[in-house]
LUMBA-642982 format. One record per residue: residue in one letter; x, y, z of N, C-alpha, C in turn. Coordinates in steps of 0.1 Angstrom, whole numbers, plus 5000, padded with zeros to 4 digits. Last residue first. Example, Ala and Ser with C-alpha at 12.3 -4.5 7.8 and 13.67 -1.06 7.14 Angstrom:
BEGIN
S512849785071513749895071512950005079A513249435078512349555078513249675078
***
This chain:
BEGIN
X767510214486768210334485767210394494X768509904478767410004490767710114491X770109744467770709824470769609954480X768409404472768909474468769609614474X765909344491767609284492768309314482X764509524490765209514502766209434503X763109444467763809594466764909554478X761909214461763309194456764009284464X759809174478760609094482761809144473X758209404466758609344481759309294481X758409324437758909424444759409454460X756809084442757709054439759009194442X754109194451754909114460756609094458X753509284428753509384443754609304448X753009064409754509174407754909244423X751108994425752308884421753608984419X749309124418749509084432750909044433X748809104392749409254401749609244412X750208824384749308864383749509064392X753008654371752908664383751508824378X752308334350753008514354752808584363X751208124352752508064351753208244352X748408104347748908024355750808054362X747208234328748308184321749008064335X744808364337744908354324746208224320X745508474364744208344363744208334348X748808494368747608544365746508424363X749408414412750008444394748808474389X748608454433749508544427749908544410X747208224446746608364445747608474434X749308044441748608054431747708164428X752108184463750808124457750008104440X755708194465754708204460753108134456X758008184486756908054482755808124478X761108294479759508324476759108234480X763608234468763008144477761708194484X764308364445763908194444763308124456X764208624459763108554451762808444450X766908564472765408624477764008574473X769208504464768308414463766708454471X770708744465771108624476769608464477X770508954448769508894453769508844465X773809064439772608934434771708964446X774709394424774709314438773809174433X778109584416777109474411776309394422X779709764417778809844417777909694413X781709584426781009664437779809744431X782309254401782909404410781509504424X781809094387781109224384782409354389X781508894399782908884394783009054387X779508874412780708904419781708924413X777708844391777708924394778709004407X779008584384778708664377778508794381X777408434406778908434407779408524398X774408514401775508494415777308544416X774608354382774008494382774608544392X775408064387776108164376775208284377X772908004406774307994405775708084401X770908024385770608154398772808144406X771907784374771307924368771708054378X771307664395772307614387772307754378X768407634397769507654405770907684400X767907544372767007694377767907684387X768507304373768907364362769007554366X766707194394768507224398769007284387X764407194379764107274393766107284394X764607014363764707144358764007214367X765306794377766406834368766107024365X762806774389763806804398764806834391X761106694372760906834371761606884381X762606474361762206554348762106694361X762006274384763106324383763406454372X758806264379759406324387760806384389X759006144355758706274355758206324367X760005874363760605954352759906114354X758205814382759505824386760205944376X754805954382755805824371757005884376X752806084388753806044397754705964394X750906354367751606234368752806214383X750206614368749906484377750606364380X751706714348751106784358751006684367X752306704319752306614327752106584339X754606924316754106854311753606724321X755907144330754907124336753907034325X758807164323758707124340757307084340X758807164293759807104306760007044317X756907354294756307204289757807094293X755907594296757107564304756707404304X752607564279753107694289754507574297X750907594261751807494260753007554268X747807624263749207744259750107684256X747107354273746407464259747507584258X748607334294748407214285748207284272X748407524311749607494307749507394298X745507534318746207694310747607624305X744507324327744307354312745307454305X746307384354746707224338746107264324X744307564357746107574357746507474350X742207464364742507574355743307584353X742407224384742207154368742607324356X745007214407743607314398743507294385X747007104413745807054419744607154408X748907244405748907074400747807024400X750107474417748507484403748907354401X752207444434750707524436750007504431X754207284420753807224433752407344432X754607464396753707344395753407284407X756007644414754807684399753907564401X758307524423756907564431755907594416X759407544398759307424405758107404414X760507754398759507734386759107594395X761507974419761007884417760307844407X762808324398761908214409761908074406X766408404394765308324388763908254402X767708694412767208534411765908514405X768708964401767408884405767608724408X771309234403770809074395769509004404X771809554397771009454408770809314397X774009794390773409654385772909544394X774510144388774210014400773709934392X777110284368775810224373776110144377X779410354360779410374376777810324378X780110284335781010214348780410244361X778110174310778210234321778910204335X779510014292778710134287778410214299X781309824306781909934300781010054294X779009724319780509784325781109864318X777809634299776709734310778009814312X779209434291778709584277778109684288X779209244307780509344303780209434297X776709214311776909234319778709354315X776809054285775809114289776209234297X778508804291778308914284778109044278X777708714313778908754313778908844301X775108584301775408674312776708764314X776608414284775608554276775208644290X778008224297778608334289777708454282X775808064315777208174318777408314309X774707974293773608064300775008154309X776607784283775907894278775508024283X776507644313777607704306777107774292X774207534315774507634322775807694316X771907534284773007464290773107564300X768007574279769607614275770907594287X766107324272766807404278768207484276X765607104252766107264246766107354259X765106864272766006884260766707014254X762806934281763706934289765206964278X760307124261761107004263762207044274X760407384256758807294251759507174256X761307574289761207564272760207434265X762407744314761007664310760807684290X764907794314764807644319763107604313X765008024297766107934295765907814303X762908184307762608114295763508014290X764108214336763108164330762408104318X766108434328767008294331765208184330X766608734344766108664329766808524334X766509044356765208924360765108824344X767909354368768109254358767009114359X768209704367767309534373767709444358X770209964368769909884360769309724367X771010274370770310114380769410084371X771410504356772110484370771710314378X771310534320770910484330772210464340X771910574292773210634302772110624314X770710494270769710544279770810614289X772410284259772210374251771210504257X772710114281773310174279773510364274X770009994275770110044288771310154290X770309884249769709984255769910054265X772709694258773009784246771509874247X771109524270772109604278772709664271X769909414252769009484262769909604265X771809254238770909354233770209454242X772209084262773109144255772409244249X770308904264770209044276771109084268X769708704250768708804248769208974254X770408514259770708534248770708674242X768508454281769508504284770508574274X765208544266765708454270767408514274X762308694262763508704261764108564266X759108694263759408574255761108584256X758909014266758308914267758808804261X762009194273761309184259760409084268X763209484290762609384287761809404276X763609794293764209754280763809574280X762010064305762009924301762609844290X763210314321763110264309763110074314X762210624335762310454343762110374328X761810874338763210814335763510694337X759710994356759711004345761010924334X762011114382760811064376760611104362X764611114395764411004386763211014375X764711334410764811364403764811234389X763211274433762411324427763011294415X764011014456765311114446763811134436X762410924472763910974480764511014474X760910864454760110874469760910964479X761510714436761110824436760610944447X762310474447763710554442763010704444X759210324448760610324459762010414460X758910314416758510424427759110444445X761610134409761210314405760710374416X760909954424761610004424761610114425X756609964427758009934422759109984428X754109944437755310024449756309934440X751509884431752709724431754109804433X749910084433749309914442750409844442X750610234412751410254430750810164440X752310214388751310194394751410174411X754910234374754310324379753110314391X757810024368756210064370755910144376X760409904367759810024363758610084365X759409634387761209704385760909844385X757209524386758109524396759209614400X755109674364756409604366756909644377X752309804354752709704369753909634371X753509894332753110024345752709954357X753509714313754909784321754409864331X751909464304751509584315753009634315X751509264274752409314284751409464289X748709064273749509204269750509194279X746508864276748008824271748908944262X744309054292744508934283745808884274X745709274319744909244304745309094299X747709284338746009404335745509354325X749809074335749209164349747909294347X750309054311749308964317748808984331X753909064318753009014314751508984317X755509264327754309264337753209234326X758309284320757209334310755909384319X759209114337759709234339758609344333X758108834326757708864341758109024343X758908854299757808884305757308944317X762608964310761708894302760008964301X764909214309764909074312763609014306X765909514325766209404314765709274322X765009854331765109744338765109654327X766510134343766510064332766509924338X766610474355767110324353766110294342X768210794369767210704357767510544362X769710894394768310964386767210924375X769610684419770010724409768910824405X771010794457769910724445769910774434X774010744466772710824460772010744456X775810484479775710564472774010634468X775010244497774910164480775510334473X777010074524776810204513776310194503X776309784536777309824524776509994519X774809604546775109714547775709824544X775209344527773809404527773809504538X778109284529777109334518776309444521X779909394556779009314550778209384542X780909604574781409564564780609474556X779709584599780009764593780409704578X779509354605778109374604778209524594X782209294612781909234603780109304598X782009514631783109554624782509454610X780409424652780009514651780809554632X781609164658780609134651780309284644X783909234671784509184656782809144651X783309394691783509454682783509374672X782409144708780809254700782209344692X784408984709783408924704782509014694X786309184726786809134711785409094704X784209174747784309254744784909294725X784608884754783508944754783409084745X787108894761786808804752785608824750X786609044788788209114773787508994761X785808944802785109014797785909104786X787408714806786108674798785808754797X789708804819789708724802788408714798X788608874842789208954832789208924820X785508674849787108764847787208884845X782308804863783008764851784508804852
***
């Protein structure tokens, strides 16, 4: 090898080593906290993960205790004792983006170190395509949200989630007459999963709209959370890009992720978040 090629060899591995020292997802996150606080919907709740249409918090992804689904929390507790017992849920079941503002006036009011965020689902799966909630809406109650966190807590960590695939939902249960029933009879994300079978053009393009809506979403969560600043990280679409089974959601509702479902979900979120 030259001279120039092993000088250009060499420029190569530091400017990778230097961009690899500096990139996100190496990035120092700091201590692990001593409380958190997790915001956002059902799926946070651990809807329907132990019981007939209850919320579970002790199988939440985020806060949970239960050590089959290795939450956050318990992932934190593992390397900072001093968290335990300090893992506040401030999701609501049925929340919507609207919604987080309030939250994050809990989470506040708790002076929590790491705060999970997981909401944007009830804003694309609604009884109609029609009452979705707009992206530009769904912007500003994030932004919202998010400014009360900043100023109620400047130095907490805020992880944002990506919205899952709702889209896959119905590509997995389309086929299982149980799953049509559960979405037909509950009237379960009647947006995307009216009509299950059908191959009518129209409601195919119907559940691509509100498959790019959910993108479009995870979008502004994204960009929102850069505009955050450093103590703010997204996902990078982790979740959304799950290909979750049908093994995973609950055999009640079709449509919540079952104890399997949260396990996994903690798998897949913790590591691309701040990992302490």
């Amino acid at each position: 090898m030259t001279l120039a090629r092993r000088t250009l060899a060499t420029l190569a591995s530091v400017t990778a080593l230097l961009l690899l020292a500096t990139s996100p997802a190496s990035a120092n996150p700091g201590p692990p906290p001593t409380s958190m606080a997790s915001l956002g919907d059902s799926i946070t709740r651990g809807f329907n993960a132990c019981g007939w249409y209850v919320d579970c918090t002790s199988r939440s992804f985020s806060t949970g205790d239960d050590s089959a689904v290795n939450s956050h929390y318990l992932r934190i507790r593992r390397v900072n004792s001093a968290i335990n017992g300090r893992n506040h849920n401030a999701a609501r079941t049925g929340a919507k983006s609207a919604d987080l503002y309030g939250q994050a006036g809990t989470a506040v009011s708790q002076g929590v170190g790491y705060v999970t965020i997981l909401i944007g689902a009830n804003d694309a799966c609604t009884s109609s395509e029609s009452t979705m909630t707009s992206t530009a809406t769904f912007r500003s109650n994030i932004d919202s949200a998010l400014n009360r966190l900043k100023s109620g807590l400047p130095n907490a960590k805020v992880y944002v989630i990506s919205i899952p695939d709702v889209h896959r939902l119905w590509s997995v249960g389309k086929g299982s007459s149980s799953a049509r029933t559960a979405w037909s009879l509950f009237g379960i994300c009647q947006s995307l999963l009216a009509s299950p079978t059908s191959t009518a053009q129209a409601d195919v393009d119907r559940r691509n709209r509100v498959r790019q809506r959910v993108i479009d979403f995870n979008g502004q969560l994204a960009a929102a959370c850069a505009a955050y600043g450093s103590n703010c990280k997204y996902d990078g679409n982790a979740v959304f890009g799950y290909p979750f089974t049908l093994a995973q959601l609950s055999g009640w509702d079709y449509f919540h992720p079952n104890a399997t479902g949260q396990q996994v979900l903690a798998t897949v979120s913790y590591p691309a978040g701040f990992a302490w």
